[in-house]
C-alpha positions as CSV (number, residue, x, y, z in Angstrom):
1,X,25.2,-14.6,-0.7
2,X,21.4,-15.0,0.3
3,X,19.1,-14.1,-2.3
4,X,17.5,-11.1,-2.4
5,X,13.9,-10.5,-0.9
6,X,11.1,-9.9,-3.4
7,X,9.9,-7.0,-1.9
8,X,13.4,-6.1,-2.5
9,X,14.0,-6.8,-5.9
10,X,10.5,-5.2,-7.0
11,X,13.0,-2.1,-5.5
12,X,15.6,-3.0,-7.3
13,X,16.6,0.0,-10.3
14,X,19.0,0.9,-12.7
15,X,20.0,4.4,-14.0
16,X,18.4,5.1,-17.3
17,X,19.0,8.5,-18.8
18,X,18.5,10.6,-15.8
19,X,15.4,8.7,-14.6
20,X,15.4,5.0,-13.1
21,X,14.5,1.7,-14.7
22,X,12.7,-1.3,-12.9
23,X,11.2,-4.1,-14.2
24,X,7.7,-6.0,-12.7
25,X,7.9,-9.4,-11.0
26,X,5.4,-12.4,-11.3
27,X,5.5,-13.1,-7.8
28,X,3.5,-9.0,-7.3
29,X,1.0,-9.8,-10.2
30,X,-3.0,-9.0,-9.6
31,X,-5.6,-10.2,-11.7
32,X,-4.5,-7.4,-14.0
33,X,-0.8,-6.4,-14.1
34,X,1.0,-5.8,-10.7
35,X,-0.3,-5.5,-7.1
36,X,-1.3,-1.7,-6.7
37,X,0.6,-1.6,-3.6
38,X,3.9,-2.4,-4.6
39,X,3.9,0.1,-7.8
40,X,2.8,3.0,-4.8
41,X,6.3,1.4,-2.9
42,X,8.6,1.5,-6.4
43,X,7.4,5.4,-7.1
44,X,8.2,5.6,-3.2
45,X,11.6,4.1,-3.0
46,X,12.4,5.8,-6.1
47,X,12.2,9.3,-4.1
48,X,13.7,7.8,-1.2
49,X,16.8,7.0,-3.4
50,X,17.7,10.1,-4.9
51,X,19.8,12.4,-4.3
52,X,18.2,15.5,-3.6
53,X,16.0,13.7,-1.2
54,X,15.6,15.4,2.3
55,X,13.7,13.7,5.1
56,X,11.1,11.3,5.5
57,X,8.0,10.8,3.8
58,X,4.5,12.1,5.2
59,X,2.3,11.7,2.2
60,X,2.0,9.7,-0.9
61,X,-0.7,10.2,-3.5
62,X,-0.3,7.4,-6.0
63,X,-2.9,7.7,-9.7
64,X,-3.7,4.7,-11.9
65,X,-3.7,6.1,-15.1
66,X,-3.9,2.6,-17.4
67,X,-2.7,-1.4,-16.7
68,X,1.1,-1.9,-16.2
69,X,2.3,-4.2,-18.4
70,X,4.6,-7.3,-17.4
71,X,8.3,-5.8,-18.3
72,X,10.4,-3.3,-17.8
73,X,9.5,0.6,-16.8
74,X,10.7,3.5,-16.2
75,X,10.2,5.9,-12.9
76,X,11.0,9.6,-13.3
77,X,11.1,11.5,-9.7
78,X,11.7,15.3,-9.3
79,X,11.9,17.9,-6.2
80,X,9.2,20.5,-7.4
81,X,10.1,22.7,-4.4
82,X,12.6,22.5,-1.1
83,X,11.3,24.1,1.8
84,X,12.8,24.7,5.0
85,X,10.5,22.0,7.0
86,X,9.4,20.1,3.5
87,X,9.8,19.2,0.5
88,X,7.4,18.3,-2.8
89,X,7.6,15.5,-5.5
90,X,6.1,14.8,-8.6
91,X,6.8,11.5,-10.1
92,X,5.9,9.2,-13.3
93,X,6.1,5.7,-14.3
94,X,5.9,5.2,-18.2
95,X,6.4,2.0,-20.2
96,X,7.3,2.4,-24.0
97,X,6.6,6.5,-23.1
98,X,3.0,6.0,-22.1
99,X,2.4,7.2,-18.5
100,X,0.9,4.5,-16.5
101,X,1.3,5.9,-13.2
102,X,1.4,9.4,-11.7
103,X,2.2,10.8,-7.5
104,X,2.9,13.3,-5.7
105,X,4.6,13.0,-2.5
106,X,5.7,15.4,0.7
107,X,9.0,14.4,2.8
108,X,9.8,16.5,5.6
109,X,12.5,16.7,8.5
110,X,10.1,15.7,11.5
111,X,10.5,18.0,14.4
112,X,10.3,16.8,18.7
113,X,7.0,18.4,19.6
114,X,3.7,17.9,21.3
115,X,2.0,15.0,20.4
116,X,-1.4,12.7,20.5
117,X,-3.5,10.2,18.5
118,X,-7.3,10.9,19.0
119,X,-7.7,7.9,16.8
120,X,-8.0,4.7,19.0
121,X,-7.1,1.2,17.9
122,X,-10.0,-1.4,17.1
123,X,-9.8,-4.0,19.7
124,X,-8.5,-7.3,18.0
125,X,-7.9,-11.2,19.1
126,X,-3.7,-11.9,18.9
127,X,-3.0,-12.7,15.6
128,X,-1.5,-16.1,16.2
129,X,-5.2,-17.1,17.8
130,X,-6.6,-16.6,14.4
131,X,-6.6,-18.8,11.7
132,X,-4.9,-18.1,8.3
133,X,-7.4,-18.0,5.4
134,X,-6.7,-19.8,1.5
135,X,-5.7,-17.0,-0.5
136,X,-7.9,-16.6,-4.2
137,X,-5.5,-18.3,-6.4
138,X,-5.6,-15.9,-9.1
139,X,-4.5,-12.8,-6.7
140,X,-0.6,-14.0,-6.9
141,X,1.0,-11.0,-4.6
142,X,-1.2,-12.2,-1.2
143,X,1.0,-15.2,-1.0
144,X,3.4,-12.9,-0.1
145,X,1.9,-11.9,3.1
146,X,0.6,-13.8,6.6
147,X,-3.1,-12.2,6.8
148,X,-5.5,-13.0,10.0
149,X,-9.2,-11.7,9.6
150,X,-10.6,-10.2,12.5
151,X,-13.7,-9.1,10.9
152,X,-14.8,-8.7,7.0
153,X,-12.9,-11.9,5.5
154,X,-12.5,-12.5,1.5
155,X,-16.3,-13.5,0.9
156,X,-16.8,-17.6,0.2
157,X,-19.4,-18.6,-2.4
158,X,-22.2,-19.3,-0.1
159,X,-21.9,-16.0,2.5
160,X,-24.4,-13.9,0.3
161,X,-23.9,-9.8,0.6
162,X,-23.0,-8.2,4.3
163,X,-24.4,-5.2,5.5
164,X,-21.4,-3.7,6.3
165,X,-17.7,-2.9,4.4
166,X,-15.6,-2.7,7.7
167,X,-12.6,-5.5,7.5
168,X,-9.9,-5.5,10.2
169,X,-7.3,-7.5,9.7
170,X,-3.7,-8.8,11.2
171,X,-1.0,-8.8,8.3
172,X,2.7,-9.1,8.2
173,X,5.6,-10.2,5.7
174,X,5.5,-13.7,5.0
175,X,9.1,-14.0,4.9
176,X,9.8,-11.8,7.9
177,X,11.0,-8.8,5.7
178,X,11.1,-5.8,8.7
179,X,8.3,-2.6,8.1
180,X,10.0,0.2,6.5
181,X,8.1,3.4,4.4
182,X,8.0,1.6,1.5
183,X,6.7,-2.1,2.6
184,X,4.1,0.2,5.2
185,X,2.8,2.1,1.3
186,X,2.1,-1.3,0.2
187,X,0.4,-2.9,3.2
188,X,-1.8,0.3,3.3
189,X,-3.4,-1.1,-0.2
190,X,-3.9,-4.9,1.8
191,X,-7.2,-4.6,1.8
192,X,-9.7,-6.4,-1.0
193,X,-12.5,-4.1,-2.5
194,X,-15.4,-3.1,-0.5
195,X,-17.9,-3.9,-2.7
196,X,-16.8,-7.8,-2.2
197,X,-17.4,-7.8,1.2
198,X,-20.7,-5.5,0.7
199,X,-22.1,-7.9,-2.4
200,X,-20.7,-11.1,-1.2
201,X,-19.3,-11.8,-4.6
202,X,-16.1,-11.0,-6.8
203,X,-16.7,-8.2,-9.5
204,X,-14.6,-6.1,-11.9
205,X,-13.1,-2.8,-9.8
206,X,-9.9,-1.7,-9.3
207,X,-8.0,1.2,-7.3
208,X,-7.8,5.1,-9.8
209,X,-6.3,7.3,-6.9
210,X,-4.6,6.0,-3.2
211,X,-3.0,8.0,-0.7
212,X,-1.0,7.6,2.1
213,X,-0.6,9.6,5.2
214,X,2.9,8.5,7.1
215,X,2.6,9.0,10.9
216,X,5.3,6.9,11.9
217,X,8.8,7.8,11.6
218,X,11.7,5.5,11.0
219,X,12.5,4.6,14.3
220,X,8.6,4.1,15.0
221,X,9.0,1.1,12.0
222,X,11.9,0.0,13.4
223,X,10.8,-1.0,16.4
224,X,7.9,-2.9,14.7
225,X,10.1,-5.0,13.2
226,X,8.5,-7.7,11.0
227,X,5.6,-8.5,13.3
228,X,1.9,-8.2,12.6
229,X,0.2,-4.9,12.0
230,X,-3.1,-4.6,12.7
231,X,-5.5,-2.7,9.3
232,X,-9.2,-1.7,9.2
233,X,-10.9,-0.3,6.8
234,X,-14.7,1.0,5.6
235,X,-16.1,2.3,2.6
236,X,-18.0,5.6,2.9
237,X,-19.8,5.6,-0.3
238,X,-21.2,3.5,-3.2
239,X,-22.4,5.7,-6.3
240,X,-22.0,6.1,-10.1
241,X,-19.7,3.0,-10.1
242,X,-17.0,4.9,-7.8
243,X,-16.2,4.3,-4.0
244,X,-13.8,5.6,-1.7
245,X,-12.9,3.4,1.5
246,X,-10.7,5.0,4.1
247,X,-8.3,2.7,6.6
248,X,-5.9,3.0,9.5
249,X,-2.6,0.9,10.1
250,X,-1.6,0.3,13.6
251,X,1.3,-1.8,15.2
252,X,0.9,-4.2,17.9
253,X,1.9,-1.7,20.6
254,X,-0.6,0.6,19.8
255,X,1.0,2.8,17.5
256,X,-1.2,4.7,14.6
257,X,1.7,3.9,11.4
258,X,-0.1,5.3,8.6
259,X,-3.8,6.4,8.0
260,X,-4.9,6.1,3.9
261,X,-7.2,6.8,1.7
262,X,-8.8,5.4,-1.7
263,X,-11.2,5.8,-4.9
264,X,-12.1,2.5,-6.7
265,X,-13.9,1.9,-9.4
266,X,-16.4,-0.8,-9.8
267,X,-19.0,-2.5,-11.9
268,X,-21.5,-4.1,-10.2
């Protein structure tokens, strides 16, 4: 039996008293406790797994309340309201009864309509003609993806402060593990702070609210597969110690996957 993907097995839950129970893996862990991306896929698959589920998702509002812990947690989804077109979640992660993480979420039944994407996608060299860059060795979870800068690469010691935030970049499973709603939630939070690229230097911040807007369906992801997909993102604003940066993901064809939005704090 092959062995289970760790994307996977970061998806893997049990039943525990109504609610579902999941544990964190070393191989997702940040400079503090677990890739941000991945806990916004877990609350995701943990709607997409039960039973009163209908549809796909559109949106995904993940909050940061405190640090997850290395261990074992707990994920609590519930249908707030069933439309006929949508429905609303609410959902919490807790460890030892302390909510860590809060979302909301919106699935819907998508419907054959007009449709258009005013958004155009940035114009990029192929992937494989760019090089791949060292990952920081203390940010564990980007070993588990193949990233090609375009533009806006993890700042080096000597490359001083940029005047602009924009990074667009080529990523895709390392492991080949094909796009689905949940591994497209995590790629949307890819991207390294903006005030890294903006200061040229590493500094404490770290994501308090992330959204995701779905605009790809699942036969869209499908036919991604696991190739590349290209992601850019900008900041918009610097002030108070708070920033919000805004990105889009595209695939290789042209497609707009998912647009998403953040607020991070930083201390700089």
């Amino acid at each position: 039996m092959a062995e289970l993907h760790p994307f996977d097995r970061a998806m893997t839950f049990e039943p525990a008293d109504g609610a579902l129970r999941g544990r964190t893996l070393p191989e997702w862990a940040n400079m503090v406790g677990p890739f941000g991306g991945i806990t916004a896929a877990a609350v995701l698959r943990a709607i997409e797994t039960h039973p009163d589920r209908r549809g796909e998702p559109l949106a995904l509002t993940v909050n940061y309340l405190a640090p997850i812990v290395d261990g074992e947690f707990r994920i609590a989804a519930r249908a707030v309201r069933t439309n006929r077109s949508n429905q609303h979640w609410q959902v919490e992660l807790s460890q030892d009864g302390e909510p860590k993480t809060t979302a909301t979420a919106v699935f819907a039944a998508q419907r054959d309509t007009w449709s258009d994407s005013e958004l155009m996608m940035p114009e990029a060299s192929a992937p494989e003609s760019l090089p791949a860059p060292d990952a920081p060795a203390m940010v564990v979870w980007i070993g588990n993806y193949d990233l090609r800068f375009v533009e806006g690469a993890i700042p080096g010691p000597d490359d001083g402060p940029n005047p602009s935030s924009t990074t667009t970049l080529w990523v895709r499973d390392r492991r080949g593990r094909a796009l689905d709603h949940a591994a497209l939630a995590a790629q949307c939070d890819i991207f390294y702070p903006r005030t890294f690229l903006r200061l040229g230097a590493f500094g404490p911040a770290g994501t308090i609210s992330f959204t995701v807007y779905f605009h790809a369906d699942s036969a869209e992801l499908a036919a991604v597969g696991d190739d590349y997909v290209l992601g850019s993102t900008r900041a918009n604003r610097f002030t108070g110690g708070y920033f919000d940066q805004s990105a889009e993901l595209w695939s290789r064809s042209g497609t707009l996957l998912a647009t998403t939005h953040q607020l991070v704090y930083y201390k700089a």
